[in-house]
N, C-alpha and C positions, 0 to 999 in steps of 0.2 A: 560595563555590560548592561545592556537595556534590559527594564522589568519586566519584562515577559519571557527574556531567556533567563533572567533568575528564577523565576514561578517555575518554570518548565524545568529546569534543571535538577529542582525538591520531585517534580511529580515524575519525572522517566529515568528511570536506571540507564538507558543506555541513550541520555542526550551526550550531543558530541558538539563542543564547543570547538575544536580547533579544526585545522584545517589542512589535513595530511591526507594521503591516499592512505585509504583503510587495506590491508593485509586479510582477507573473509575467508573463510572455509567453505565449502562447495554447500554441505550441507552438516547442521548443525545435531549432537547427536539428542538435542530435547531445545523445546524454547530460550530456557535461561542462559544456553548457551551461546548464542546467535552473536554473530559480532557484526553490526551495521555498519554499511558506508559510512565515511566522514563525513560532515559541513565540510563545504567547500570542492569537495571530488566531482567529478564529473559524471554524469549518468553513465552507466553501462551501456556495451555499446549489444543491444538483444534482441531476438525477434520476437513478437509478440502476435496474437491472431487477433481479429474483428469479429464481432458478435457475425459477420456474413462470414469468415474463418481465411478473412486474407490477412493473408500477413503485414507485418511493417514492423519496420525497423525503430522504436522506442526512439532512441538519440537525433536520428534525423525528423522523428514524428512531433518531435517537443522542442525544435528548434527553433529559435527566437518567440517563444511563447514561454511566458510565465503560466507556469502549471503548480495546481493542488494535487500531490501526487500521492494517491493511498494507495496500498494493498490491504486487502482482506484475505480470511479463508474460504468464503464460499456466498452461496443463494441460500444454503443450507440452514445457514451461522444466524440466530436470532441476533445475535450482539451489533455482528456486522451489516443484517439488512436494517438496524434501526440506525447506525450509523449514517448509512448509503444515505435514507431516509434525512436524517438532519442536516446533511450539505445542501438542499435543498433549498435548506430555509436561508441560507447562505448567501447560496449561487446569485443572484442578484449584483449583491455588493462585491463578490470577490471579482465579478467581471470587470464592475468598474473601476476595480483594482487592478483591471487588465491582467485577471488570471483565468486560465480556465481548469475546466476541473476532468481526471482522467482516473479510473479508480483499477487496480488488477487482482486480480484473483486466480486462483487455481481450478477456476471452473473450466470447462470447455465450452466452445463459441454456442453449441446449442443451450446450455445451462444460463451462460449471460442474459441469451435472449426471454428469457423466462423469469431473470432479475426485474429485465427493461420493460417488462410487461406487466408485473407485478407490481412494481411499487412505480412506475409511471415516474421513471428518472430523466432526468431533461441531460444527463453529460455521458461521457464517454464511460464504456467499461472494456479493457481485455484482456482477453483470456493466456496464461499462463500457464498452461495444463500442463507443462513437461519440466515446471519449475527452473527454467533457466535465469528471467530476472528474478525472483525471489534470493535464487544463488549468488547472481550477481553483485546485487543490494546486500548481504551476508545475512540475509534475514529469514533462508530457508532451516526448516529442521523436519527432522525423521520423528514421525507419528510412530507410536511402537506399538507391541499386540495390544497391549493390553490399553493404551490410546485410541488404536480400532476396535476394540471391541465395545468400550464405552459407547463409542459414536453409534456403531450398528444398533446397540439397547434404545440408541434414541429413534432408530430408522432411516439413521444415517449413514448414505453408500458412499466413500469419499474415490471408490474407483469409477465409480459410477459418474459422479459429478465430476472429474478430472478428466476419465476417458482412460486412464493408466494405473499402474499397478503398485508407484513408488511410493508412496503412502507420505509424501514430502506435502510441507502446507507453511505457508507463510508467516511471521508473524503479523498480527496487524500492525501496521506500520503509517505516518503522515510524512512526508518531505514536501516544503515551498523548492520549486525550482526556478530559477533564473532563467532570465534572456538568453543568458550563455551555456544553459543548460548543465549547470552548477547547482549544487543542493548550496541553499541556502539556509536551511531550519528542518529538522527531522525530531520526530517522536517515535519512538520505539518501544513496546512495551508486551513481555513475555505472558503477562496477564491479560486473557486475549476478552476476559469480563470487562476492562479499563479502555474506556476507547479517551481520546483528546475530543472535548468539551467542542461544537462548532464554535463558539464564539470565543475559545481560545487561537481557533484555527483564523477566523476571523481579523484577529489583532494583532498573529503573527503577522499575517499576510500585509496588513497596513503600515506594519513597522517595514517594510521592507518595500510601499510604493514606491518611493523614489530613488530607488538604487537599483 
């Protein structure tokens, strides 16, 4: 096993080494729960919206493109906009690693647009509002009262940013995806303070140019 899936394997509870179709729950009943897609599975086959709120269909959207494929929870999320933030510093090199970079969140398409505008992101972002890939990915879980009410203390409306009422939010999550639209490498982590380091992301991505 190459050094950077051993590294990775100490730092995320739910890295997945093998390469089975994963068995997911629709929605998880708290983060720790969550059980991720496999390495190796294929993308879900889901619709997603465009910051303009047209739709497209993920699996055919990612098709023959090597993608950086993250989810977050929101525009909202300090954790997550400094993340978004640091692929930045990235994007350069992962291009010529012939990847591109595609990031999803539970926002809704007006809320992305306020991301893209914000922190002046040069790749793709979309919207997830009804939590169907987050489900997919097995990576959805149920915010509960007392997880909303948190958030509100902070002035945070999570119906508001989604557009809906289920109170479902993703974990943050990283997957390399293949030519063939195969996860190749995924980070998973319930602890949504802990993001993957960009220049971990980085050396995933180069372990896996030429395959």
């Amino acid at each position: 096993m190459k050094l950077f899936l051993l590294i990775t394997l100490i730092m995320s509870p739910f890295f997945q080494p093998t390469s089975a179709v994963a068995s997911v729950p629709q929605v998880a009943i708290n983060a720790e729960s969550v059980k991720p897609i496999l390495i190796g599975s294929m993308i879900p086959k889901v619709e997603l919206k465009t910051v303009t709120g047209k739709t497209l269909q993920l699996n055919d959207h990612l098709k023959g493109k090597k993608t950086l494929l993250i989810f977050y929870r929101g525009g909202w999320c300090p954790f997550c906009n400094k993340q978004l933030s640091s692929l930045i510093d990235i994007q350069k090199n992962l291009k010529k690693l012939g990847y591109q970079i595609v990031a999803i969140s539970a926002d809704q398409p007006s809320e992305l647009k306020k991301s893209l505008v914000k922190q002046d992101l040069g790749y793709e972002l979309l919207s997830d509002s009804d939590a169907k890939a987050s489900k997919a990915f097995g990576i959805a879980f149920q915010v509960d009262s007392a997880g909303t009410e948190k958030l509100r203390s902070f002035g945070i409306d999570i119906e508001s940013a989604s557009g809906n009422k289920e109170h479902i939010l993703p974990v943050p999550a990283v997957f390399l995806v293949n030519k063939e639209s195969k996860i190749d490498f995924s980070y998973v982590n319930p602890n949504y303070k802990i993001r993957l380091k960009s220049e971990i992301i980085k050396a995933a991505a180069r372990e896996f140019e030429k395959e």
